[in-house]
matplotlib code that plots the C-alpha trace (Angstrom):
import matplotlib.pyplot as plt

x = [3.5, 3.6, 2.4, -0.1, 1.6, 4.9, 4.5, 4.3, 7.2, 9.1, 8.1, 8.3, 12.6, 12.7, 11.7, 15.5, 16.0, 17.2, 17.4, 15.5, 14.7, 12.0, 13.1, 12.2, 10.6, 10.5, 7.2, 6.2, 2.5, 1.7, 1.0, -1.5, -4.1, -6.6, -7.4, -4.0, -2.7, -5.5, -5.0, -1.0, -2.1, -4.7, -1.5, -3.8, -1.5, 1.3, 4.6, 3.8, 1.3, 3.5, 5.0, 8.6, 11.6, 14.8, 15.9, 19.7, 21.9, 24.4, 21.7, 20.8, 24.9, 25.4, 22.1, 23.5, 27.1, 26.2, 23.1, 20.8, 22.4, 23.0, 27.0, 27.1, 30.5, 31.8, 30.4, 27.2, 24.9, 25.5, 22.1, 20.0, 17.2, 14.5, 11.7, 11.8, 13.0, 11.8, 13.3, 11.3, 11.2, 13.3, 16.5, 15.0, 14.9, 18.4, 20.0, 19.1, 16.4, 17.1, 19.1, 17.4, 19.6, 20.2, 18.0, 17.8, 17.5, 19.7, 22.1, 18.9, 18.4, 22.9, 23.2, 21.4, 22.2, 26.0, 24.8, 23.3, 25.6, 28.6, 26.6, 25.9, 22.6, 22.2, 21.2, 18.6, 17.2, 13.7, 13.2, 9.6, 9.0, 8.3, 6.9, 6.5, 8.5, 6.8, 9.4, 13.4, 15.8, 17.6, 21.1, 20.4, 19.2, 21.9, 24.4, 22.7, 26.0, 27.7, 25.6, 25.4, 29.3, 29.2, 26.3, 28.5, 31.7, 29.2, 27.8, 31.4, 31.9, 29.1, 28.3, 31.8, 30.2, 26.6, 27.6, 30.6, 28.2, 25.0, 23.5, 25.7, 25.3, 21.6]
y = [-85.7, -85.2, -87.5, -85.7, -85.5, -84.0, -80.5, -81.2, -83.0, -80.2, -77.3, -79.2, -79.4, -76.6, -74.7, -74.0, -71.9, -74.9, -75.9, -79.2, -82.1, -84.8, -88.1, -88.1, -92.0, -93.0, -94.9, -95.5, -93.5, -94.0, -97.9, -97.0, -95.1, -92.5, -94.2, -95.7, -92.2, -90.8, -93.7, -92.7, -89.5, -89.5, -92.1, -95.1, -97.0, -99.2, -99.5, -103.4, -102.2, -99.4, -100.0, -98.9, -97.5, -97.2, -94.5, -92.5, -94.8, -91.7, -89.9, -92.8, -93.2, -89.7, -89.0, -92.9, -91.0, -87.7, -88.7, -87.2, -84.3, -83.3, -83.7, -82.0, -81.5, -78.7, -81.0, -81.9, -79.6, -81.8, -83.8, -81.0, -81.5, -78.8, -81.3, -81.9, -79.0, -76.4, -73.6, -70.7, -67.8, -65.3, -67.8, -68.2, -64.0, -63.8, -66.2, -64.2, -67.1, -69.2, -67.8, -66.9, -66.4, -70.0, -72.2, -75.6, -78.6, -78.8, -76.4, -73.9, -76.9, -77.1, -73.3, -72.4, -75.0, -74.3, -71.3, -71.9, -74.4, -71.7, -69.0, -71.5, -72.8, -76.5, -78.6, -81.7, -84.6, -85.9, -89.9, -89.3, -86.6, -88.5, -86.9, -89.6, -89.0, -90.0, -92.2, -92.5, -90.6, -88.0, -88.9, -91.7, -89.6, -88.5, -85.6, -85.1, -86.1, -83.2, -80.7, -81.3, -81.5, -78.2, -76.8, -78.1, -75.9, -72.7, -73.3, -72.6, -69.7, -68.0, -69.0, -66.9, -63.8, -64.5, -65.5, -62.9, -60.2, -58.8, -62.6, -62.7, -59.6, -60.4]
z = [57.2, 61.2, 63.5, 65.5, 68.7, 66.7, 67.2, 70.9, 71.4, 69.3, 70.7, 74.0, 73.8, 72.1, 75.8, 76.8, 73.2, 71.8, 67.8, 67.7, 64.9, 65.0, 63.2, 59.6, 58.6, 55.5, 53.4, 50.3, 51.0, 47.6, 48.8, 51.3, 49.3, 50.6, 54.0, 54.4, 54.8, 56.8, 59.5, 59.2, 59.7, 62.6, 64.5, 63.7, 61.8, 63.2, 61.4, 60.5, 58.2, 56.6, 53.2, 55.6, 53.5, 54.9, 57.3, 56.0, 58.0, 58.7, 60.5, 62.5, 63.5, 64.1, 66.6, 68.6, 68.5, 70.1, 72.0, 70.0, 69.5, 73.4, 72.7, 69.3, 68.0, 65.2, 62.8, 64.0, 62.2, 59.5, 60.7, 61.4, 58.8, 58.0, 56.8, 61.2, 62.8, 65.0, 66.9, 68.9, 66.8, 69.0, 68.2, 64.9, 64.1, 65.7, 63.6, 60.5, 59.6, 56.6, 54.2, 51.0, 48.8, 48.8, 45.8, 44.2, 46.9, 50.2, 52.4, 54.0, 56.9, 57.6, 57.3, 59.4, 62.1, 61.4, 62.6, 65.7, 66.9, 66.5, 68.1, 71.2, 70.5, 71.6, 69.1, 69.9, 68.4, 69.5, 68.2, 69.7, 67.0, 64.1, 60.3, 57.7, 53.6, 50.9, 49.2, 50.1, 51.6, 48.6, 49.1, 46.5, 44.3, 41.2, 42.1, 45.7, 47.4, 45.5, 46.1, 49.3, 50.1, 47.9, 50.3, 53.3, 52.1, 51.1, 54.7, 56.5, 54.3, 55.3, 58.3, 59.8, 58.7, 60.1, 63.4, 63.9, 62.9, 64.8, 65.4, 68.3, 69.7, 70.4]

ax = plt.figure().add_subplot(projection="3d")
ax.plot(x, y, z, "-o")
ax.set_aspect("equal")
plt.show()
């Protein structure tokens, strides 16, 4: 669930062409009830009364190692996530968009920014740009860790392809 100035602040760095993700909290909503949420939702609800989970300590590490993002390396994409990312649609089209033929959980949101980050499209993390997860993070849940490292190896095979072919030539 967006805050409801988190589409601003996206589309806002996304004005040089860039691929950009919001920071993705963490809450157990299903504490809050009805109103709890609304208040969360209309931004009237600080984070002392939120029911706070914890935030995947290897995104945290990674945005504080490459300053949100502005000094990406080959590896980088790795904490792009969909559920907070944007991109204007022109970059979007000429990446191919996400890639369909990938199903189950995981590897759409690191495909694609695999993509974009070898095709020269800077990547960006807002902190400001905050949407609110019902419950924890996934990498603690059972055999997410393997798909994922499987999704990460899928990713660099296909991403060679994709960004040698006509995603580039744009």
């Amino acid at each position: 669930m967006p805050e409801p100035d988190f589409c601003a602040r996206v589309v806002a760095a996304c004005a040089d062409d860039a691929l950009v993700v919001g920071r993705r909290r963490h809450a157990d909503l299903s504490a809050l009830g009805r109103a709890g949420v609304a208040a969360l939702a209309a931004g009237e609800l600080a984070d002392d009364h939120l029911p706070l989970l914890e935030e995947p300590q290897s995104l945290r590490e990674g945005y504080a190692r490459t300053r949100d993002l502005a000094e990406a390396g080959p590896d980088d994409w790795r904490y792009v996530i969909s559920a907070v990312l944007a991109l204007p649609r022109a970059v979007f089209t000429a990446l191919g968009g996400f890639d369909a033929s990938l199903v189950g959980y995981g590897g759409e949101d690191w495909d694609l920014a695999y993509r974009a980050w070898n095709a020269g499209i800077a990547l960006r993390h807002v902190p400001n740009a905050v949407a609110w997860h019902d419950g924890p993070d996934a990498a603690g849940r059972q055999g997410f860790a393997e798909a994922k490292e499987w999704r990460t190896e899928e990713a660099a095979q296909r991403a060679v392809d994709v960004v040698e072919g006509a995603c580039c030539a744009a």
